[in-house]
N, C-alpha and C positions, 0 to 999 in steps of 0.2 A: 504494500500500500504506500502509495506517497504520503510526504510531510508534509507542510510546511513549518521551519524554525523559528521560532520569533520569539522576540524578547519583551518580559512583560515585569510589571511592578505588583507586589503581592506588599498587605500590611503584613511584618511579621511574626503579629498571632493566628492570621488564616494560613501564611503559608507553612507554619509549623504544625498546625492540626493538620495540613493536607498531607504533610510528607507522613504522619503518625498514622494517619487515617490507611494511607495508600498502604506504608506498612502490614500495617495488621490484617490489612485484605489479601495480602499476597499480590498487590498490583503495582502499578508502577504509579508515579504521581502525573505524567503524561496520560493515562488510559483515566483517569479520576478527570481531571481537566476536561479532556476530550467531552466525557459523559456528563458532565456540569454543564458546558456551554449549551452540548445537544439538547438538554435539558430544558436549559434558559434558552433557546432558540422555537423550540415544540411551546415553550409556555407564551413569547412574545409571539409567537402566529396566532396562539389560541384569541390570544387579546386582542389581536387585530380583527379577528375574525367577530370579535362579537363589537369591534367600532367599527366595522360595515354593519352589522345587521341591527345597529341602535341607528345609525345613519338612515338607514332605509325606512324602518322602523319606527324609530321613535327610541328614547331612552326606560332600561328596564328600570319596573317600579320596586321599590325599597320591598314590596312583599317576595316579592321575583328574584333579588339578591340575597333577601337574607331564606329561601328555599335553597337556592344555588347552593349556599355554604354549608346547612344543613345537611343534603348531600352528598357534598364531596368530605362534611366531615363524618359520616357517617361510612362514604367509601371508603376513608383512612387517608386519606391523599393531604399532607403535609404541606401546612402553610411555609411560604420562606418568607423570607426581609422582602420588601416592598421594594419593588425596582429601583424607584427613588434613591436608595443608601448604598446601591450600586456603584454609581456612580464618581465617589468622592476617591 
């Protein structure tokens, strides 16, 4: 499979859990990355996908959202940090 090599800046309390993390799974800190971003990339379409269908639409009502989250916490599906805190 191809790479691409790139260099990036981690705070270094994430990037020490990542190395402990990747550790104890038997994986590499590269295949943990990879699967984070894939992650955050599947989760930012999802999001997109639902500002088309409020665009179309209309925006979903507060009963609408807080069902959503019932839901998905009900499927087990793990909130993360707010995109927002991403970024800094």
């Amino acid at each position: 499979m191809a790479v691409k090599k790139r260099s990036v800046s981690f705070r270094p309390e994430i990037w020490a859990e990542v190395v402990q993390r990747a550790g104890e799974e038997g994986g590499q800190v590269s295949a943990l990355v990879n699967t984070a971003l894939a992650y955050y990339l599947n989760l930012r379409q999802g999001l997109d996908l639902v500002k088309e269908w409020e665009a179309e639409h209309g925006a979903l009502a507060a009963e609408e959202l807080a069902e959503a989250d019932r839901l998905l916490d009900e499927a087990g599906v793990v909130r993360g940090p707010q995109v927002a805190t991403w970024q800094d």
